[in-house]
C-alpha positions as CSV (number, residue, x, y, z in Angstrom):
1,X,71.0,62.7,95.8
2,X,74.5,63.8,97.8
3,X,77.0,64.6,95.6
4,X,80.3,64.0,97.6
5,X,83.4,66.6,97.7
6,X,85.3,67.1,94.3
7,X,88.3,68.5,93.4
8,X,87.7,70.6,89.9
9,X,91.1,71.5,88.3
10,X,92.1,75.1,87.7
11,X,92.5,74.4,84.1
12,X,88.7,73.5,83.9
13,X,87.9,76.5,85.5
14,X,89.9,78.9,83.4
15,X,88.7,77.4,80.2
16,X,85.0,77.7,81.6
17,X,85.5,81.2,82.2
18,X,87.4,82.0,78.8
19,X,83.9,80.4,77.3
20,X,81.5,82.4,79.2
21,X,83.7,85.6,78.1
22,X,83.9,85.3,74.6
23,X,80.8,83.0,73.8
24,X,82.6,80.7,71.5
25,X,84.9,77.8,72.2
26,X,87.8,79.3,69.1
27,X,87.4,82.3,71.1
28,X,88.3,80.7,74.4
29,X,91.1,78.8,72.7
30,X,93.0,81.4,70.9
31,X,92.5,83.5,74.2
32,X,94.3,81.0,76.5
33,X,96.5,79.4,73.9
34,X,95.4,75.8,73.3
35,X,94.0,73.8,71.0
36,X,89.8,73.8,70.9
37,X,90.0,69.9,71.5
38,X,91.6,71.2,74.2
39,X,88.9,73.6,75.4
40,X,85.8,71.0,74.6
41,X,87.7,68.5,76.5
42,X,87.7,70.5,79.5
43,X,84.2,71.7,79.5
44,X,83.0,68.7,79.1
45,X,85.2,66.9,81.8
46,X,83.8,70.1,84.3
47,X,80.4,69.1,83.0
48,X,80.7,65.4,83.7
49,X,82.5,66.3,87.0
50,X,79.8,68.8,88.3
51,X,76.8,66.8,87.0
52,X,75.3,70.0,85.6
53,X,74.6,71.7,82.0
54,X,76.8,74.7,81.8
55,X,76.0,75.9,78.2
56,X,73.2,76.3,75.2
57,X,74.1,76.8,71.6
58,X,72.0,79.6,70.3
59,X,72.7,80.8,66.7
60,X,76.3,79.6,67.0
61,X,77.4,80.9,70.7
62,X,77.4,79.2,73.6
63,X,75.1,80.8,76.6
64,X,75.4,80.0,79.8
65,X,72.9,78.5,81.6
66,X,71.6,80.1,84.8
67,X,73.9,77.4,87.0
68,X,77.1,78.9,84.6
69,X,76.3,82.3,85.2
70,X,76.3,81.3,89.5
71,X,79.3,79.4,88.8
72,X,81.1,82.4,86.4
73,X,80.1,85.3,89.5
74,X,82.2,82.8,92.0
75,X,85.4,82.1,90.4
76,X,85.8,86.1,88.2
77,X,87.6,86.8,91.5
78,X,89.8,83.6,91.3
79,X,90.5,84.3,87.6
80,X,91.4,88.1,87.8
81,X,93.5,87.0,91.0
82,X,95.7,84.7,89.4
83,X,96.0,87.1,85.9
84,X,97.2,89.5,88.2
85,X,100.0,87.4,89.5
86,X,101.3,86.4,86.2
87,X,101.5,89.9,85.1
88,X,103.6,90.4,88.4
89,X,106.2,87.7,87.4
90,X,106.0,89.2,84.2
91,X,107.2,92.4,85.2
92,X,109.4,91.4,87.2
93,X,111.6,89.2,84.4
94,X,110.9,92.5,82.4
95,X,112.8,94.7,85.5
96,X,109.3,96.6,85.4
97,X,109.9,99.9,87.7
98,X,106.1,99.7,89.0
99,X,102.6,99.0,88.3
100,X,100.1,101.3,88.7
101,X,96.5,100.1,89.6
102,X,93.4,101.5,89.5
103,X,89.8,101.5,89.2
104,X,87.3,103.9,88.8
105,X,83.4,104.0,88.7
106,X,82.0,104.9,84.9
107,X,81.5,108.3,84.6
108,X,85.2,109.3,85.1
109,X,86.7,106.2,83.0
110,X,86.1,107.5,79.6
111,X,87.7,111.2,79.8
112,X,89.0,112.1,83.3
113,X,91.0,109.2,84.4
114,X,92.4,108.3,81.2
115,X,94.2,111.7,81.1
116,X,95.6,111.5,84.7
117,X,96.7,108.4,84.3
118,X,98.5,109.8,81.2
119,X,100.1,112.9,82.5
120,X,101.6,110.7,85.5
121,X,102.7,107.7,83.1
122,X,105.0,110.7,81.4
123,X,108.0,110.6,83.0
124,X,107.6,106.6,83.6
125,X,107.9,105.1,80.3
126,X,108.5,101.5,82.7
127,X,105.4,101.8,84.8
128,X,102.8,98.9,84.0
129,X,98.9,100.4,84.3
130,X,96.1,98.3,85.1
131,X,93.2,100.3,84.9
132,X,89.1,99.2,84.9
133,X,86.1,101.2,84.9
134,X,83.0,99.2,86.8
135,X,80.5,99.4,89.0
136,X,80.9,101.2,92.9
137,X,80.2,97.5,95.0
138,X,82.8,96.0,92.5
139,X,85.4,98.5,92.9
140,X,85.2,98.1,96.5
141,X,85.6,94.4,96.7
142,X,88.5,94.7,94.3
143,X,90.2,97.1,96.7
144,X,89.5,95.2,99.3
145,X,90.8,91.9,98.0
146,X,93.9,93.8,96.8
147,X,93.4,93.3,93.2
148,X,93.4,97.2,93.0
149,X,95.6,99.8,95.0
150,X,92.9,102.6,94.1
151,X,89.4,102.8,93.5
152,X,86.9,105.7,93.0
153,X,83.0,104.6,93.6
154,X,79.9,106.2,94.7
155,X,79.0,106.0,98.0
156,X,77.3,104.2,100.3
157,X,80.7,102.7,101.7
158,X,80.1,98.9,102.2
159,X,82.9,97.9,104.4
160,X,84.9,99.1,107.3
161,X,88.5,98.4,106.1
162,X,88.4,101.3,103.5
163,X,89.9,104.3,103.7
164,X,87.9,106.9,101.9
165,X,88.5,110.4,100.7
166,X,84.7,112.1,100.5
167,X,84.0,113.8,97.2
168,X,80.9,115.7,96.4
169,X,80.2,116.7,93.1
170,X,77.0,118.6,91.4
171,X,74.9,117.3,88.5
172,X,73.8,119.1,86.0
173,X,70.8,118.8,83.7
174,X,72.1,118.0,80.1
175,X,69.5,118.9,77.0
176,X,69.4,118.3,73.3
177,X,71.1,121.5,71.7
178,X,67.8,122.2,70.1
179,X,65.6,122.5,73.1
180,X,63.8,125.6,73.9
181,X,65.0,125.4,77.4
182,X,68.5,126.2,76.9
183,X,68.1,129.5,77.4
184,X,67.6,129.3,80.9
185,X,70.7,129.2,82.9
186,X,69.0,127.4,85.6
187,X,66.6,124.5,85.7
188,X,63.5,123.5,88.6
189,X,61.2,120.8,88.5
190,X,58.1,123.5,87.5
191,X,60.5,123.9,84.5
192,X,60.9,120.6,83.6
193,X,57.5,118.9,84.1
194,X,56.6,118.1,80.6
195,X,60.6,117.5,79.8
196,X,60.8,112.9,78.6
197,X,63.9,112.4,81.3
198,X,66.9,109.6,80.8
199,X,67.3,108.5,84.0
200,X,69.6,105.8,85.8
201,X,68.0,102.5,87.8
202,X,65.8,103.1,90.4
203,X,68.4,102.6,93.4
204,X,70.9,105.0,91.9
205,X,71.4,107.8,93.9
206,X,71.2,111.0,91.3
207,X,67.5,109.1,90.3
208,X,66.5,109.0,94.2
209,X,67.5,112.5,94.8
210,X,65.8,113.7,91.6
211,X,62.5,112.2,91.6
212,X,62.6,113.5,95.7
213,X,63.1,116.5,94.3
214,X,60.2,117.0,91.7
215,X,57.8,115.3,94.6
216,X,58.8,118.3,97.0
217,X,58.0,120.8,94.2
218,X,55.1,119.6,93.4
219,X,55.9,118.3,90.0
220,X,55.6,114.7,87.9
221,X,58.6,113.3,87.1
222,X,57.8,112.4,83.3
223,X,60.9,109.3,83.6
224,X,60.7,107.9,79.6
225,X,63.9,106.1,79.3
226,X,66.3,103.9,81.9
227,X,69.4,103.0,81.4
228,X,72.5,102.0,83.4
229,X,75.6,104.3,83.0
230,X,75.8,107.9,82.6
231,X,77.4,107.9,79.0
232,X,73.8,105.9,77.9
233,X,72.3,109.1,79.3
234,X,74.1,111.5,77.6
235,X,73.2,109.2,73.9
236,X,70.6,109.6,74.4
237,X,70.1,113.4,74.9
238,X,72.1,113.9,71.8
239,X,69.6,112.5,69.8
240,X,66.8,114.7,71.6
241,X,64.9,111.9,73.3
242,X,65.0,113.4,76.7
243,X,67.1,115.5,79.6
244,X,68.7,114.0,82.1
245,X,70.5,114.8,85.2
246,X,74.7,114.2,85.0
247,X,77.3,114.4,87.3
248,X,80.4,116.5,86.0
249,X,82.8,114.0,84.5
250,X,79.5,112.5,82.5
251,X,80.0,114.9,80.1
252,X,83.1,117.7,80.6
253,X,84.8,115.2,78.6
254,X,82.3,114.9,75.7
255,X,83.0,117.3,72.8
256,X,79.9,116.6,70.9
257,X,77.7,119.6,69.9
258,X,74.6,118.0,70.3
259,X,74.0,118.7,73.8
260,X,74.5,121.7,76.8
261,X,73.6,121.1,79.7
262,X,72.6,123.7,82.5
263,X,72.1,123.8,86.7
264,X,69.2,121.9,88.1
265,X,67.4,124.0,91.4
266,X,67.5,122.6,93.9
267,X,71.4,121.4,93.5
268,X,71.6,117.8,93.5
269,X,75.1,115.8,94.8
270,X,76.4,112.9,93.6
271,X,78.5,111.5,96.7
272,X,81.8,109.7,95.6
273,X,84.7,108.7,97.9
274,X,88.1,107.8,96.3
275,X,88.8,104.6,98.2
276,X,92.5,102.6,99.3
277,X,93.0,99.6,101.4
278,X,93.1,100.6,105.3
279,X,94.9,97.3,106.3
280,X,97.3,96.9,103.5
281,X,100.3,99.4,102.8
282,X,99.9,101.2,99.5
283,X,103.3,101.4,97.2
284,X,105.3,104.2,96.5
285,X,103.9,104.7,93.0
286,X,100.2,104.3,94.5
287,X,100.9,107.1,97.2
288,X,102.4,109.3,94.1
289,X,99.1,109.0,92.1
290,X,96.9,109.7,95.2
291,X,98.6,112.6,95.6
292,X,98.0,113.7,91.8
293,X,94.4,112.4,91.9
294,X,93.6,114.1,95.1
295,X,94.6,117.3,93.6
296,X,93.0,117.0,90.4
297,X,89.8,116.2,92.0
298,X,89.7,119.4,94.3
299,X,88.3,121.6,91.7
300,X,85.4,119.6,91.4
301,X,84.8,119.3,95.0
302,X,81.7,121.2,96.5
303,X,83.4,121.6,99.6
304,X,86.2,124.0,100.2
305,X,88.0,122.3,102.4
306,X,90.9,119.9,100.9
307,X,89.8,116.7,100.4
308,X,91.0,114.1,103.1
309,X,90.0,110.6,104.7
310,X,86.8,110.1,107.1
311,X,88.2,109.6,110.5
């Protein structure tokens, strides 16, 4: 069968996203501000339009089907676009002095961004933030989209149009406080051979680099947990179930006892860029907070030159 062209209404779109979000049509409707009549009606009006099943009810939530989570991927972009708008007009009406956006992979979202951002929001009690932690590909579509002024990801640099500011930074091996091997200053693979590690997902670049590492020396890499983000590392080193190798800002930030963490042999870089549009002119306030960020980032730079953009 051909299904012809349609024309699906931004209103359907927003309330299918609001659902997918939250999991639960009240949820949906309290978030955008209408009625739940409201929110069924328009689901099932997309529903009937697009001849497919967007959702299954499982113990009282609503779960996307595998056609909804296609659909949700396609139209976040559409969604964040236009909330970024309205916050513009919003500002605006509100005589806002600036807004300052940025987004930054995870390992620096949950300590070192959060205080930059707040030593430069001192003096501007006016200035609007926007800031979101996410993955690197993310953070470089938004900046390339313009949805963000600044982004900081890990490298590989996917497109052309970026201008990028090189940053490499060393990893450390973090342990359980309680570990006999904390009283070494330095780690090696010989070392570590019987060590459970916490590692990241295959394709990530510290797990690469680390299990090329061990194969080098000689050594098994004894990999007993994977997770996805640094901070789900560092849990679960602090309650003993395994090292695992961190960049800085994974745990400089993190004031809990439980774990120390000491320098792997050989030295293993995490290469991270901090990223700005190279065919769209950045504001005032941006350049101002590049400035701040650029500086604050030097001492945790391998390299002693300044940090600057690739040619």
């Amino acid at each position: 069968m051909i299904y012809k062209i349609m024309r699906l209404r931004f209103r359907q779109l927003q309330a299918f996203h609001a659902i997918v979000e939250v999991g639960t049509v009240t949820g949906a409707a309290e978030a955008l501000g209408i009625s739940q009549p409201g929110i069924s009606n328009l689901l099932a009006e997309l529903e009937r339009q697009t001849s497919l099943k967007l959702f299954e009810r499982v113990h009282g939530r609503l779960v996307p089907t595998p056609e909804a989570e296609l659909m949700h991927r396609e139209i976040e972009t559409v969604i964040r676009g236009l909330d970024h708008v309205t916050q513009t007009v919003v500002d605006l009406q509100n005589k806002q002095i600036g807004q300052l956006q940025v987004a930054s992979q995870h390992s620096m979202s949950f300590g070192f961004m959060p205080k930059i951002i707040a030593e430069f929001a001192q003096n501007r009690s006016e200035m609007n933030i926007t800031f979101q932690s996410q993955y690197s590909a993310k953070i470089q579509e938004w900046i390339l989209s313009g949805l963000f002024e600044i982004g900081i990801c890990e490298m590989p640099m996917l497109y052309d149009t970026l201008q990028s500011f090189p940053l490499r930074v060393e990893t450390r091996i973090a342990l359980h406080k309680d570990n006999p091997l904390t009283k070494h200053e330095t780690l090696t693979p010989k070392m570590l051979k019987d060590e459970p590690f916490v590692v990241m997902g295959p394709n990530h670049i510290t797990q690469r680099r680390l299990r090329e590492a061990f194969e080098k020396a000689g050594m098994p890499l004894n990999a007993r947990i994977h997770s996805h983000l640094f901070k789900n590392l560092l849990a679960f080193v602090k309650e003993g179930m395994g090292v695992a190798l961190l960049d800085r800002f994974g745990f400089e930030f993190d004031r809990d006892e439980r774990f120390v963490t000491r320098r792997f042999d050989p030295p293993i870089m995490m290469d991270m860029a901090i990223i700005t549009s190279s065919t769209r002119p950045m504001s005032q306030l941006g350049k101002e907070f590049l400035e701040l960020l650029l500086h604050k980032l030097q001492p945790y730079s391998e390299d002693e030159e300044p940090i600057t953009p690739t040619k």
